[in-house]
N, C-alpha and C positions, 0 to 999 in steps of 0.2 A: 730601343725602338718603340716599346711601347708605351711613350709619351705622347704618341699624336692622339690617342684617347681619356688620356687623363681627364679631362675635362669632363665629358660624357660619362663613364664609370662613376667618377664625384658627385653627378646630378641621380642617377638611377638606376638602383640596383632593388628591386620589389622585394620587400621580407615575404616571407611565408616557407613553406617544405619545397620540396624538392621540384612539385609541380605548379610553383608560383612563376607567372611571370616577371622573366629575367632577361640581363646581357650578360652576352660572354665577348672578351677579346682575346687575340692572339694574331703575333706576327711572327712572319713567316721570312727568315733573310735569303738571302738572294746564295745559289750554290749553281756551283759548275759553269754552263753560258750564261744563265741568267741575266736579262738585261736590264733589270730594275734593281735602285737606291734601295727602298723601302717597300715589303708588302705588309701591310697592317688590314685586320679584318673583325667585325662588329656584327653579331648574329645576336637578335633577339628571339626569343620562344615564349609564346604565349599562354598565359594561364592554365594550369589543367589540360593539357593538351600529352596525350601519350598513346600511341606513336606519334610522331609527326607521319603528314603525308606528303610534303613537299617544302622548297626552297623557293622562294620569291627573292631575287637577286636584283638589287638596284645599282647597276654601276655607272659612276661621274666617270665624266670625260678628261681629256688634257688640260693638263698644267693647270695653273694657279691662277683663279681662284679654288677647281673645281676636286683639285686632289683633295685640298683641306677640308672639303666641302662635303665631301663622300664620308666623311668620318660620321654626321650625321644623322645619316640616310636609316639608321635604323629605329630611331627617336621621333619619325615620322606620325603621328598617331594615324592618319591616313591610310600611311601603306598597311601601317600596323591594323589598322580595323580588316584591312582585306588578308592579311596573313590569319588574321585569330579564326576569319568565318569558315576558312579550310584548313584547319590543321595546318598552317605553314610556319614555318620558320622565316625570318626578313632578315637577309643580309647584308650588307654594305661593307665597301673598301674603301682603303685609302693607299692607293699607288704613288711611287714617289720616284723621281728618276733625278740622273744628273746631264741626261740628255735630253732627247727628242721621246716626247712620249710614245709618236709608234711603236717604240720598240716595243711596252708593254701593253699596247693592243694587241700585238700578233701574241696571242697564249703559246707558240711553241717558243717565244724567245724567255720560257720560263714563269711569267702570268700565270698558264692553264696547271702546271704542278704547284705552283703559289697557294691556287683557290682549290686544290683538291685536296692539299693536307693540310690547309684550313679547315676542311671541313673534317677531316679525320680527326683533327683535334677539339674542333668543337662536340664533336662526338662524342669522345673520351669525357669532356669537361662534363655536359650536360646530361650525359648519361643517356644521350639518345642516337644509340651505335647503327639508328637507319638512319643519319642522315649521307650517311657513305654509300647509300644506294637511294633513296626517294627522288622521284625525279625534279624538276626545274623549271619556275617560271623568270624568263631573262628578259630584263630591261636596261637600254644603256642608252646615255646619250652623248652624241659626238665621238668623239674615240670611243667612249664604252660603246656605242653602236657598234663599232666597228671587234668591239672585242667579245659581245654577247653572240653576234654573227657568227665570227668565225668558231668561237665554243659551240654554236649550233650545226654548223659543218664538222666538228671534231665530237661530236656526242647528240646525235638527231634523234638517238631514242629512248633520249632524255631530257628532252625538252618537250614543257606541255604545251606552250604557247612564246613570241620571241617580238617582243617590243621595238621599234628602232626609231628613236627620239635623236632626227638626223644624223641621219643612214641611210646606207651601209659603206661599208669600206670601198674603196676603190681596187676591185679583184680583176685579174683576168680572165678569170673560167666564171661564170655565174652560178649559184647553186642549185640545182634544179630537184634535188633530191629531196625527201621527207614532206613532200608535197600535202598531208594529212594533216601537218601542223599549222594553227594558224599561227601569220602573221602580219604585224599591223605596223604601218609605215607611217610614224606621225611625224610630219617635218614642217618646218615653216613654208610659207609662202614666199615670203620675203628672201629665200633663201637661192630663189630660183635668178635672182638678178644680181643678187651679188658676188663681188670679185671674188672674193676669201670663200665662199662656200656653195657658189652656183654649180659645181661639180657636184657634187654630192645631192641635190635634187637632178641630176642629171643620171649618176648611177643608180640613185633608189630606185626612176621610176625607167629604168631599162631593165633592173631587178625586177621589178614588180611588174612589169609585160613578159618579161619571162617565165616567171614563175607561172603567171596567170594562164597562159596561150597555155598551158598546159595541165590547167585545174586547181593549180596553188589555193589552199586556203587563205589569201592574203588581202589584205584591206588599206586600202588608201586613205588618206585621212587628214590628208593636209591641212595646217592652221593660217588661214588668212589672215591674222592678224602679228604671227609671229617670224621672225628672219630665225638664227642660229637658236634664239633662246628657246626655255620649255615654257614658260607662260604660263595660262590655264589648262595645257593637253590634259594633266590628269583628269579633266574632270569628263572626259574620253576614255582612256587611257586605264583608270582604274575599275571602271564599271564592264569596260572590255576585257580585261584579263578576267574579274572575275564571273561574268557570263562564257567564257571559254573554260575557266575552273569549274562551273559549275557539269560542264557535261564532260570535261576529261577526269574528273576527279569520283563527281557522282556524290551520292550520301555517305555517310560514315560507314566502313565497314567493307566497301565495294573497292573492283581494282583498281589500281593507278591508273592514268594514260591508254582511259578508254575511249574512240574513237568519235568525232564530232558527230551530234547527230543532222545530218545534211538535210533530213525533210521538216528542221525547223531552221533552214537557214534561209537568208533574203540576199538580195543585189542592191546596189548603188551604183546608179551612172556617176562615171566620176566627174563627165562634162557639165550635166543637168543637175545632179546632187539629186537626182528621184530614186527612192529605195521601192523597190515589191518584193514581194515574196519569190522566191528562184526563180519559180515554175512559168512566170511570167514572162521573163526575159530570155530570146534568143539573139543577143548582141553577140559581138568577138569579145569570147572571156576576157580580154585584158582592156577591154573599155568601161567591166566592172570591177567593184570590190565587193568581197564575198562580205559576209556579215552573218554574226553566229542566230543573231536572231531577231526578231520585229523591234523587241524595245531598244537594243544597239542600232538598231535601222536608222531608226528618229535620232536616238541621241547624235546620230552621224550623221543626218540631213543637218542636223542645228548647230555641228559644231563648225564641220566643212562650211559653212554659211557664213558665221559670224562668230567662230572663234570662243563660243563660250557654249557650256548646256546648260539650260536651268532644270532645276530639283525641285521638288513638286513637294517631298516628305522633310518634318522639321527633324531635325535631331535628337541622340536620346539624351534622355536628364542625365544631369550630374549627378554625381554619388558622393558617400563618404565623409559629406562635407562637416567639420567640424570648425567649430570657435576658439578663443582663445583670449584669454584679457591678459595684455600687455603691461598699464599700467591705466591710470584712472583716464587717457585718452586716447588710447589706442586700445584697437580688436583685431587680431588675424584670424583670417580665413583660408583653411587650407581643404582642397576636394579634391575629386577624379572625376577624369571625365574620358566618355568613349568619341570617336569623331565620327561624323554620316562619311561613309564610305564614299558615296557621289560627289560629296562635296565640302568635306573638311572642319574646322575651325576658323572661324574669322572672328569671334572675340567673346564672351563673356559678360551677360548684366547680373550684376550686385542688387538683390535687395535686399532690404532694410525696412520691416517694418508693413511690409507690400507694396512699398517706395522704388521704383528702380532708382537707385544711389548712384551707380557709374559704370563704367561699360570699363573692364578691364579686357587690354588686348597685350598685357606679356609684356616683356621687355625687347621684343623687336618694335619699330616704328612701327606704328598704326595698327597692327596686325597681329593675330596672335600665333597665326602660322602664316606666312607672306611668299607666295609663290614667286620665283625667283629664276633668273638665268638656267641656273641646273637643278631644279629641283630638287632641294635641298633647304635643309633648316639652316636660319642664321643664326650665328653666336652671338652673345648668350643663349641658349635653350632658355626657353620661357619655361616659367615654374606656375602654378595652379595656385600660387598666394595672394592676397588681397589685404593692403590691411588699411581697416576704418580708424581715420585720426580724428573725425567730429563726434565721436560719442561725448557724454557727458554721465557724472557719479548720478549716482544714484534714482539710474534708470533699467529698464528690460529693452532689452532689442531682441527681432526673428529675423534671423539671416537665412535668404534663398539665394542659390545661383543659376541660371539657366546659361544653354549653350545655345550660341545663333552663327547658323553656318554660312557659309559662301554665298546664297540666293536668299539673306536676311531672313533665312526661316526663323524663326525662335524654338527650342526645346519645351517643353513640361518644365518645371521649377523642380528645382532636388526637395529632399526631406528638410523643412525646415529646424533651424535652431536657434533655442530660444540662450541668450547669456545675458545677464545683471553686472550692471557697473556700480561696485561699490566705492563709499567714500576714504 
């Protein structure tokens, strides 16, 4: 069974000691009711990080493309830059059925002991025995909506914050409990008129008046531009979990799932898309969304609007980058690089000389991370290689690479290097 990550483990596994950043996998077979084929699972841990203080959980939705797809999720460097800035851990699955995926949305049809001695065992592996207790940030889309949910109904005081990348389930009882927790409803627009999945913007938002009518920390956030898929949500989506990590988490040092602080939080009409500060608004709660705080406000006026936020701050430089001579016309270049948390990767320029030479964007089409249906990396994983075939003998070249993210910011240039082509 643990071939559905071969591939992944092959591409990166970080040298260094014990507190290097790493993956771990392990699956977990199906016993007793259990209604799932396959549970396989993929936890990265971040550099130098001990203890951990938390889990950041990304789970795909039903079937195929989206199970194979989940395998990924850990290889994000996105989610990965928001896991390292708190101490988290980033996991991802890959559920596999030979039915109806509901079955393993509902966590009691054996799912929820799947992902708990998952974690027991990534425990054991990593040497990091709290992750058997740290709490959880959940994110799921489509059935994983539906299955982040109900883990939030089965363990609400442990969870810091609960994503729903169309959602939520279709329940009979509404959840109305753990109301302190935020949560943030990012569904398409497009979702509300179609056959296949206009139900489910029919349940989020009788969820989300529910919740609301009665204080719910919960946030609206619909994508005018997307139907089922995830699109650009992260670029919402990420900067919102971790401005709610920022105040349930706190500094280093401080306790877990400490409570929101309220007199930095704002409103958004969800009719109008106008945010203010709380104190402003005396509408019927559930005609707003709460919002952790003024810079989420705007990112939420701009995305509710038009589907996308722009990023203001460029990316940081690449690192690490070294050369390499091939043979008298070829040069590889191999680097590291971290991703803007707001706004990702979207490709890489080469220079040469103080030339920008070419814009490397990976071996996905056009992109070097390519946001997608499920939010998820496509296969092949892109590799951080570049290799120059117009050198010529007996010359010097300085190789720089800068990183340019989502809103064409460009990075700083990495440390230059300098290599000689002899004859």
């Amino acid at each position: 069974m643990k071939r559905r990550f071969v591939l992944a483990s092959c591409l990166v596994l970080a040298a260094g000691g014990p507190l290097a950043a790493r993956h771990y996998f392990v699956s977990i077979p199906p016993a007793g009711e259990a209604k799932y084929k396959e549970a396989n699972f993929a936890l990265w841990v971040p550099e130098g990080v001990d203890p951990l203080r938390g889990v950041i959980v990304h789970q795909h939705g039903c079937g195929e493309p989206a199970e194979t797809a989940g395998a990924t999720a850990t290889f994000d460097l996105q989610w990965q830059a928001l896991a390292k800035k708190w101490d988290c851990a980033l996991m991802g699955s890959n559920y596999r059925m030979d039915t109806a995926c509901n079955d393993w949305c509902s966590p009691e049809n054996g799912s929820e002991a799947a992902f708990l001695k998952a974690l027991a065992r990534f425990a054991e592996q990593s040497g990091h025995e709290e992750l058997t207790r740290v709490p959880w940030a959940l994110w799921g889309h489509s059935g994983g909506a539906e299955w982040v949910y109900r883990m939030f109904t089965h363990h609400p005081d442990r969870v810091l914050v609960l994503v729903l990348r169309s959602g939520p389930p279709v329940m009979e009882t509404m959840y109305t409990e753990s109301l302190a927790t935020p949560v943030l409803y990012n569904i398409g627009v497009k979702e509300k008129k179609d056959k296949r999945f206009g139900r489910t913007w029919q349940k989020a938002t009788q969820l989300f008046e529910a919740r609301r009518a009665l204080g719910a920390l919960d946030t609206w956030a619909p994508d005018p531009e997307a139907s089922h898929d995830c699109r650009f949500g992260r670029l919402l989506v990420l900067p919102y979990i971790d401005a709610c990590l920022a105040q349930r988490l706190g500094p280093r040092g401080s306790a877990l799932m400490t409570p929101m602080d309220m007199t930095r939080a704002w409103f958004g009409n969800i009719e109008t898309f106008e945010p203010g500060p709380a104190a402003q608004y005396d509408d019927e709660p559930n005609t707003i969304a709460w919002l952790p705080n003024e810079r989420i406000a705007w990112m939420w006026k701009e995305f509710v609007k038009t589907g996308w936020v722009a990023d203001k701050t460029p990316p940081p430089a690449p690192t690490d980058l070294e050369a390499t001579v091939v043979d008298a016309n070829r040069v590889t270049l191999r680097w590291q690089a971290e991703a803007d948390l707001d706004s990702g990767i979207k490709t890489f320029r080469i220079y040469r000389n103080g030339q920008c030479l070419a814009a490397y964007t990976g071996s996905a089409p056009d992109l070097f991370q390519k946001p997608n249906y499920h939010d998820t990396l496509e296969k092949p994983l892109s590799e951080m290689i570049y290799t120059d075939t117009t050198v010529t003998t007996s010359t010097t070249y300085t190789y720089e690479v800068t990183t340019v993210n989502w809103c064409d910011l460009e990075s700083p240039k990495s440390t230059p290097v300098k290599i000689s082509i002899s004859r």
